[in-house]
C-alpha positions as CSV (number, residue, x, y, z in Angstrom):
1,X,102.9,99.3,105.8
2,X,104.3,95.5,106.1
3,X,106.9,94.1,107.6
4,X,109.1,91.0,107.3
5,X,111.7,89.0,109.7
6,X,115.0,89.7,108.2
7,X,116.4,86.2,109.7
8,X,118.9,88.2,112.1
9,X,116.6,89.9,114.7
10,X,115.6,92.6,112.4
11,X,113.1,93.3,110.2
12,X,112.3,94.8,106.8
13,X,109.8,97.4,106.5
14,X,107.8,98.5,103.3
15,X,105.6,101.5,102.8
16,X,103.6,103.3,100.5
17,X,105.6,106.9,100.3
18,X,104.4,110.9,98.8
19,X,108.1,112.2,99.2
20,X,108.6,112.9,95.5
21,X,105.1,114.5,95.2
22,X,101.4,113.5,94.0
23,X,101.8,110.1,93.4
24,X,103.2,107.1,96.0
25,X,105.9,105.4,95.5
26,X,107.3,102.3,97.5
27,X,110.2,102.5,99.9
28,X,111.2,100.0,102.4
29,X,114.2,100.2,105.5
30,X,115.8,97.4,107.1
31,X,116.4,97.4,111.1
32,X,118.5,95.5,113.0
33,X,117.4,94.0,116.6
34,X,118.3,97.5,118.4
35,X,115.8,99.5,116.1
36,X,118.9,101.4,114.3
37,X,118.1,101.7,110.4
38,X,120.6,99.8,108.1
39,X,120.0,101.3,105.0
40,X,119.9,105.1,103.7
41,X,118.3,107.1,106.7
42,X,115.2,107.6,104.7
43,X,114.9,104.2,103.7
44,X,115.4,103.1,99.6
45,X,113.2,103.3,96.9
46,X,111.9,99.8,95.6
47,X,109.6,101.6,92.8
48,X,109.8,105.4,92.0
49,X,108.1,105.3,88.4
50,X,105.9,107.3,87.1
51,X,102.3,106.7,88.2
52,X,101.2,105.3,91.8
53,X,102.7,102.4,93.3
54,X,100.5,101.4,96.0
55,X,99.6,98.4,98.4
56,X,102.7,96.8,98.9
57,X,103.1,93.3,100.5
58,X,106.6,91.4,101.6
59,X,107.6,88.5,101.9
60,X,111.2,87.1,103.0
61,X,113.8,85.3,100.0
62,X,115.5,82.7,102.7
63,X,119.0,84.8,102.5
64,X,117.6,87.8,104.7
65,X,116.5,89.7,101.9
66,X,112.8,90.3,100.7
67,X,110.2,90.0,97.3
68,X,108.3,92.7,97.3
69,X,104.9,93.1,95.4
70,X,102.8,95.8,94.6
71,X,99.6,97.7,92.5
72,X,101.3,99.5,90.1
73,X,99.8,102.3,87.9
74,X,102.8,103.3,85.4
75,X,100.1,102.0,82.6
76,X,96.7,103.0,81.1
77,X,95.6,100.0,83.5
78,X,97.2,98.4,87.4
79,X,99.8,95.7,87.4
80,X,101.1,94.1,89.8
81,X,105.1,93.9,89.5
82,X,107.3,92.9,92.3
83,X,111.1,93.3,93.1
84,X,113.8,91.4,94.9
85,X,116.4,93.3,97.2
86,X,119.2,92.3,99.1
87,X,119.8,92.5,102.8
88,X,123.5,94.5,102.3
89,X,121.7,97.8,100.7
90,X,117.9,97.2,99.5
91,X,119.4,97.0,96.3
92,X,118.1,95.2,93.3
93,X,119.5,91.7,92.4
94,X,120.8,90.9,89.6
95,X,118.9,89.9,87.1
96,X,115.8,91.7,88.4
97,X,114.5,95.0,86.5
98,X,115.1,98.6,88.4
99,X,111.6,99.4,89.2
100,X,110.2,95.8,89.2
101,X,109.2,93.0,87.4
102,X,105.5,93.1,85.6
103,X,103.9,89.3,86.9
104,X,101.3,89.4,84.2
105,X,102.0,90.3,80.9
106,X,99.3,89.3,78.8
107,X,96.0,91.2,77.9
108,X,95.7,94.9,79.9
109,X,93.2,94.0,82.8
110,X,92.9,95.3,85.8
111,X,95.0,94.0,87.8
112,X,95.0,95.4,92.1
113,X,94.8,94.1,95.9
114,X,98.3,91.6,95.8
115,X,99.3,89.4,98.6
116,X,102.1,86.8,98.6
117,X,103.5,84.0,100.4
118,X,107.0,82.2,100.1
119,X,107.8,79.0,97.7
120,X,110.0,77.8,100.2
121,X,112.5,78.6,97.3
122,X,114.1,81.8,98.1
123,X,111.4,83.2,95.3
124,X,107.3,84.3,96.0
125,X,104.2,83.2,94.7
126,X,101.6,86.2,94.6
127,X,97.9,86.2,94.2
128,X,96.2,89.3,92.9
129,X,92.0,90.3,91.9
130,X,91.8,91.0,88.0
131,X,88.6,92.4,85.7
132,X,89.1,91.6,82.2
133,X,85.6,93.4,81.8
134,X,83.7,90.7,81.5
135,X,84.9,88.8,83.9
136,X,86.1,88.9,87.2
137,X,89.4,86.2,88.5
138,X,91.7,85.4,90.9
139,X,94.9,84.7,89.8
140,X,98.3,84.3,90.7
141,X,102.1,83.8,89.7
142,X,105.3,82.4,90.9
143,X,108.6,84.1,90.8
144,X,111.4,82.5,90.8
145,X,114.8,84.1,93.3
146,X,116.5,84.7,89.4
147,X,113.2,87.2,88.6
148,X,112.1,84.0,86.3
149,X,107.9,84.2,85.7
150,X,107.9,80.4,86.2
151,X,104.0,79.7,85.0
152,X,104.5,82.2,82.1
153,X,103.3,85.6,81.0
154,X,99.7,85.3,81.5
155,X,100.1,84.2,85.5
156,X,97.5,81.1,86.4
157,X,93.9,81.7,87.3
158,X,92.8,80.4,90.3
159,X,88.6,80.9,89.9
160,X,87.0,82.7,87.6
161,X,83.5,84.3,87.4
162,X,81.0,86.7,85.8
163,X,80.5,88.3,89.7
164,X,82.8,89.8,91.7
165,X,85.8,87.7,93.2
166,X,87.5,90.0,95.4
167,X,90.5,90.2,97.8
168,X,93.0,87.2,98.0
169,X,95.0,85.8,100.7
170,X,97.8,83.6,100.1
171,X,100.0,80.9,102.3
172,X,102.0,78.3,101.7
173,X,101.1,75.1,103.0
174,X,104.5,73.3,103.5
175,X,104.0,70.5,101.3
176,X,104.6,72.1,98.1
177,X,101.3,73.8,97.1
178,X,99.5,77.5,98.0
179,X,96.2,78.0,99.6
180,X,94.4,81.1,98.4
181,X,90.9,82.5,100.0
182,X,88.8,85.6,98.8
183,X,85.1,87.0,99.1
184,X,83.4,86.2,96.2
185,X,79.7,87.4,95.1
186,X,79.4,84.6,93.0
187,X,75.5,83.9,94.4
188,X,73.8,86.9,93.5
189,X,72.8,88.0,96.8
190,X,75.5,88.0,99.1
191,X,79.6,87.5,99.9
192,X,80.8,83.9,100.1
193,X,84.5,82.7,100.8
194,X,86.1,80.5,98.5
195,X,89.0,78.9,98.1
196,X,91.5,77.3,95.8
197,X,94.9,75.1,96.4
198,X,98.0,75.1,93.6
199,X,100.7,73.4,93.5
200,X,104.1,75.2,93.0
């Protein structure tokens, strides 16, 4: 579960959710100062499709609304896609596909652990681990408030290795570039952390 400022007291919530059986799906709610939901009682579905949808992390779009990002397992291998919804309902915006947005769309990696941080842009930029099976990378992708993949299909990779490279974290820095950290087993013999700055 995560949670975002909504810019008026409140506060969007994200989940990972079993409602509609074996597999999770992600939901979110919106709360006002007071606690009382504003949105359908059991909060909306950002992703119902078919496979799990799992590990989702928010962020806020500067108009009280949120990017959401998630693992996604609707293919043979995980993707991470991410949606945009409004304040009003938890609704989709236009422009952005019902069930999200696929941020890589290149070769069918493995793609899983997300975590994203604001461009200062009312869009996100999110960082993800991938295996290619050969190699293991950290890469990441800005998306633009109009759903626009703004460094292309194939996302940017921010280190690359043949050893594992393993659980990003992402923030802005407030001069127009990202700072992403992981673990990474690049040595041999034990974890280090690394890190990598990009601009926007």
């Amino acid at each position: 579960i995560r949670m975002v400022s909504d810019g008026s007291g409140g506060a969007i919530i994200v989940w990972e959710d079993y409602r509609n059986g074996p597999n999770s799906d992600i939901y979110a709610q919106r709360i006002d100062m007071y606690g009382t939901p504003k949105w359908d009682s059991g909060g909306v579905p950002v992703c119902s499709w078919t496979g799990d949808q799992k590990k989702p992390v928010i962020v806020g779009d500067d108009t009280g609304g949120a990017i959401i990002a998630w693992e996604d397992y609707r293919d043979v291998c995980p993707n991470i896609f991410a949606l945009r919804i409004s304040s009003d309902t938890g609704n989709p915006f236009t422009g952005w596909q019902s069930n999200g947005v696929a941020l890589s769309q290149s070769s069918p990696n493995s793609r899983t652990s997300p975590d994203i941080a604001s461009d200062g842009y009312g869009g996100a930029i999110i960082t993800w681990q991938e295996y290619s099976g050969a190699n293991y990378l950290i890469c990441a992708q800005r998306i633009q408030s109009n759903a626009t993949l703004s460094w292309g299909p194939v996302a940017k990779i921010a280190s690359q290795s043949m050893q594992r490279q393993e659980f990003p974290k992402i923030i802005s820095d407030g001069m127009g570039y990202v700072m992403i950290t992981w673990q990474d087993f690049r040595n041999g013999s034990d974890y280090d952390i690394y890190a990598q700055r990009l601009d926007i």
